[in-house]
C-alpha positions in Angstrom: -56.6 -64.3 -27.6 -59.7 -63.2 -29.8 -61.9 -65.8 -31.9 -64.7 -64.1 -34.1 -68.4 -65.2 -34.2 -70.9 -66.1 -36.9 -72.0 -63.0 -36.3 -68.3 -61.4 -36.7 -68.5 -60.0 -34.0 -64.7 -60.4 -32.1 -65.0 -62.3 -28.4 -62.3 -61.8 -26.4 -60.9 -65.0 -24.5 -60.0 -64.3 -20.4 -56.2 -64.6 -20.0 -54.8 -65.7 -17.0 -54.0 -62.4 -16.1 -56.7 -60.7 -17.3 -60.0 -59.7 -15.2 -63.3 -61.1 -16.2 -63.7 -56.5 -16.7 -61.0 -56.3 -18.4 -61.9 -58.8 -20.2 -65.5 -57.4 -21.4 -64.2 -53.8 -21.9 -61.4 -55.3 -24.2 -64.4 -56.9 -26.2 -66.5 -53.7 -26.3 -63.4 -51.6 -27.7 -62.7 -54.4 -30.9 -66.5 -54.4 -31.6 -67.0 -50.5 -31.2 -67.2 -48.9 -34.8 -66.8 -45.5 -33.3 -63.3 -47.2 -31.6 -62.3 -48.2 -35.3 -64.0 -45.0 -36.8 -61.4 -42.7 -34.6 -58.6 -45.0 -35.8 -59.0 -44.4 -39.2 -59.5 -41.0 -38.9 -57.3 -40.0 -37.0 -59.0 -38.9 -33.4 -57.6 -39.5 -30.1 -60.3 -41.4 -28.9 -64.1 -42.2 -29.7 -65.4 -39.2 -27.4 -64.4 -37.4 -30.0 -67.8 -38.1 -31.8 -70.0 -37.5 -29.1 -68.9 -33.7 -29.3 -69.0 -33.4 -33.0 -72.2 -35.2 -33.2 -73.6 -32.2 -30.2 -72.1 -29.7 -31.7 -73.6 -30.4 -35.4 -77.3 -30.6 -33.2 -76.4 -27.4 -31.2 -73.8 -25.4 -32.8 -71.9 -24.1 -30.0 -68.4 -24.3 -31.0 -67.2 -21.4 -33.7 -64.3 -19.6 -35.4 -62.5 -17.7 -33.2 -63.9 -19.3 -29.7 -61.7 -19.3 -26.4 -62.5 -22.5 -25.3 -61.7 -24.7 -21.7 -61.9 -28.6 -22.4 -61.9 -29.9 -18.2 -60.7 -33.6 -18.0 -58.8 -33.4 -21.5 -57.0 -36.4 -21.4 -56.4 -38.0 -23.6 -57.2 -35.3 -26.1 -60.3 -36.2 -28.3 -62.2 -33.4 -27.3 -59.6 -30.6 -27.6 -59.0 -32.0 -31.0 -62.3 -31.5 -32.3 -62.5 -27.9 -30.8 -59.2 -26.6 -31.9 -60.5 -27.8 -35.6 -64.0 -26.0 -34.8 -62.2 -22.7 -33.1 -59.8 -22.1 -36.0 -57.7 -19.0 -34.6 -59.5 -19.0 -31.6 -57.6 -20.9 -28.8 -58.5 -23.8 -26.3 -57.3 -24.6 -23.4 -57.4 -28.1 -21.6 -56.4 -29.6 -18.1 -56.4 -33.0 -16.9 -54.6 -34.7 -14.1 -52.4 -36.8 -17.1 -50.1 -34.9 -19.4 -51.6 -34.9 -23.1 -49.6 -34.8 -26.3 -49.3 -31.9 -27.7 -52.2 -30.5 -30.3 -51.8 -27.8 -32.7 -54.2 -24.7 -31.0 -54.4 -26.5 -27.4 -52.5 -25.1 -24.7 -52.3 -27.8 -21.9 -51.6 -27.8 -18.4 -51.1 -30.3 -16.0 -53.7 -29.5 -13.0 -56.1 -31.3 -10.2 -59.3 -29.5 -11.4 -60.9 -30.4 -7.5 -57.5 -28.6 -5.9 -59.4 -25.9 -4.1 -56.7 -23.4 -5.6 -57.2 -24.8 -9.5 -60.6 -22.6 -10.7 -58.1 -19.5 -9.3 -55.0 -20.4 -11.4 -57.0 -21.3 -15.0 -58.5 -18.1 -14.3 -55.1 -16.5 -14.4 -54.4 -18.7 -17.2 -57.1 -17.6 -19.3 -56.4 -13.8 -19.0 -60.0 -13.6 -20.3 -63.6 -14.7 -20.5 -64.3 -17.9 -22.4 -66.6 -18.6 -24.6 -67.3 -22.3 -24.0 -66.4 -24.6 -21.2 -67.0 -28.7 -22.1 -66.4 -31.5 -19.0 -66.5 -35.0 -20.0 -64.7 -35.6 -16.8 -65.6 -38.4 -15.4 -64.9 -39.8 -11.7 -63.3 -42.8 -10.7 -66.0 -45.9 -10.4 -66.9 -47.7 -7.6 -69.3 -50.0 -8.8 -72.0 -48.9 -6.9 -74.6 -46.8 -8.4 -75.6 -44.0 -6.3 -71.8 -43.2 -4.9 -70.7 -43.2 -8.8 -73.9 -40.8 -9.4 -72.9 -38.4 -6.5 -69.2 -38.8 -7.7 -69.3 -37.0 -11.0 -72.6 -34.6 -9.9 -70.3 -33.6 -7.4 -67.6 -32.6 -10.6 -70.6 -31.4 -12.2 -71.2 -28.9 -9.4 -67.4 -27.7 -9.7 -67.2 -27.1 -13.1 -70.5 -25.1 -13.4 -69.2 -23.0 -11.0 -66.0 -22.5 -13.0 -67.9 -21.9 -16.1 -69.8 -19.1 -14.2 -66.6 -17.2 -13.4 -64.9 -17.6 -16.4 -67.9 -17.4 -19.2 -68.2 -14.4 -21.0 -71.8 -13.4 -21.9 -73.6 -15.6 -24.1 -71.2 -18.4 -23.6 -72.0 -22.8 -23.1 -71.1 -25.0 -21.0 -71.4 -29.0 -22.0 -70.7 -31.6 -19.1 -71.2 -35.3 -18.6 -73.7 -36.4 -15.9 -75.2 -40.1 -15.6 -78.5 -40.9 -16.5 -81.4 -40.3 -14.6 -80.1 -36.3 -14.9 -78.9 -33.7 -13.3 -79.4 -32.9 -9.7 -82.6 -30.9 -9.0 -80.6 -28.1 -7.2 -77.9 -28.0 -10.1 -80.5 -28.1 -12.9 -82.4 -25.0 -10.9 -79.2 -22.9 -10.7 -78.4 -23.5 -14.0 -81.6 -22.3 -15.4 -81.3 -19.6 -13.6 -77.9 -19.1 -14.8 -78.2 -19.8 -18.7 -81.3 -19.1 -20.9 -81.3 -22.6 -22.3 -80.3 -26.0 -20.4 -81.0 -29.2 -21.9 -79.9 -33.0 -21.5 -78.3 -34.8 -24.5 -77.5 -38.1 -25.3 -75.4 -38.5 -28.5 -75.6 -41.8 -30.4 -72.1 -41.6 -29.6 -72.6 -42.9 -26.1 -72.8 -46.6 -25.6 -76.2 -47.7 -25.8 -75.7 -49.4 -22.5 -73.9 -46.3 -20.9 -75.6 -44.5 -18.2 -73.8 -40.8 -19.6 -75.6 -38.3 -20.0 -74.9 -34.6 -21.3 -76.1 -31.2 -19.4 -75.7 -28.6 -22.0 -76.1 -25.2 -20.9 -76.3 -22.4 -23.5 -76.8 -18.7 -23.3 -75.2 -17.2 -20.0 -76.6 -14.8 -18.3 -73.5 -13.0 -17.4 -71.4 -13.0 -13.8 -73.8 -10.4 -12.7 -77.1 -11.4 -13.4 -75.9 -14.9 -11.9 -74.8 -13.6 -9.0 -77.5 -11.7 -8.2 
């Protein structure tokens, strides 16, 4: 059951069955204007605006791109870059099977299956030109575990990006606030000529996200050397 304030602002009542979470994310999602925003415009989900809203700031997504969208479900992302990418092509993974998208080739995969960065790179057939992660790992509630948690998919997907990037190429993931590792940071500065943090207004004001974006690589051979 929902009631609405003074303020109109929608509160949710706690069900019997419902969690006192469940309960507060349910409010957050009826009082999100991004949430209704997606609705009426017909995007999978509100992330979708964080990546318009970086790419509009940054510009790297372009006609013609061969793009990798890591943790696509349940499609917002892959959306706004097939749009972007025109007759370019993107391809997305996730763990969940997505509905299918006009210029999105999806796949099924565990990106942290030690065999995974092997078979997209048979997938791709070629170098990409941007790789985007807004994967996210599971909570646990407890800050530093959660922080370590999604570094850790951080760590996996720059390396990806580095085998599969051509020259010049991006690579935009989701950390949590307070940044990126010092070690990951390091390597990729080392690795791309520009490496920034963003925080779209997109993002919950309350949220810890945070954005590594990662522009200008260096190529597989000056990173590996």
């Amino acid at each position: 059951m929902t009631e609405r304030s003074g303020s109109l602002k929608t509160r949710v009542k706690t069900a019997r069955k419902r969690s006192a979470a469940s309960t507060a994310w349910l409010e957050r999602q009826l009082n999100d204007p991004y949430v209704a925003r997606a609705q009426r415009e017909g995007y999978r989900s509100r992330a979708a605006y964080k990546l318009l809203e970086i790419d509009a700031r940054y510009h790297i997504l372009g006609r013609g791109q061969r793009v990798v969208d890591l943790g696509a479900a349940p499609g917002g992302w892959s959306q706004v870059a097939a749009a972007k990418v025109g007759e370019g092509k993107v391809f997305a993974i996730d763990l969940l099977p997505v509905e299918a998208l006009a210029g999105v080739e999806f796949r099924v995969q565990d990106f942290l299956d030690p065999q995974a960065p092997q078979i997209l790179k048979e997938w791709l057939g070629s170098p990409a030109d941007v790789v985007l992660s807004d994967m996210a790992a599971n909570a646990t509630g407890h800050r530093k575990t959660d922080h370590l948690r999604i570094v850790g998919l951080v760590e996996r997907a720059a390396e990806f990006a580095t085998e599969v990037l051509a020259e010049g190429g991006t690579f935009l993931a989701k950390v949590l606030q307070g940044g990126t590792e010092t070690a990951l940071l390091a390597e990729l500065k080392r690795q791309f000529a520009e490496v920034r943090h963003v925080k779209p207004k997109a993002s919950r004001a309350e949220s810890s996200e945070l954005y590594v974006l990662a522009k200008g690589f260096r190529g597989s051979r000056q990173a590996t050397s």
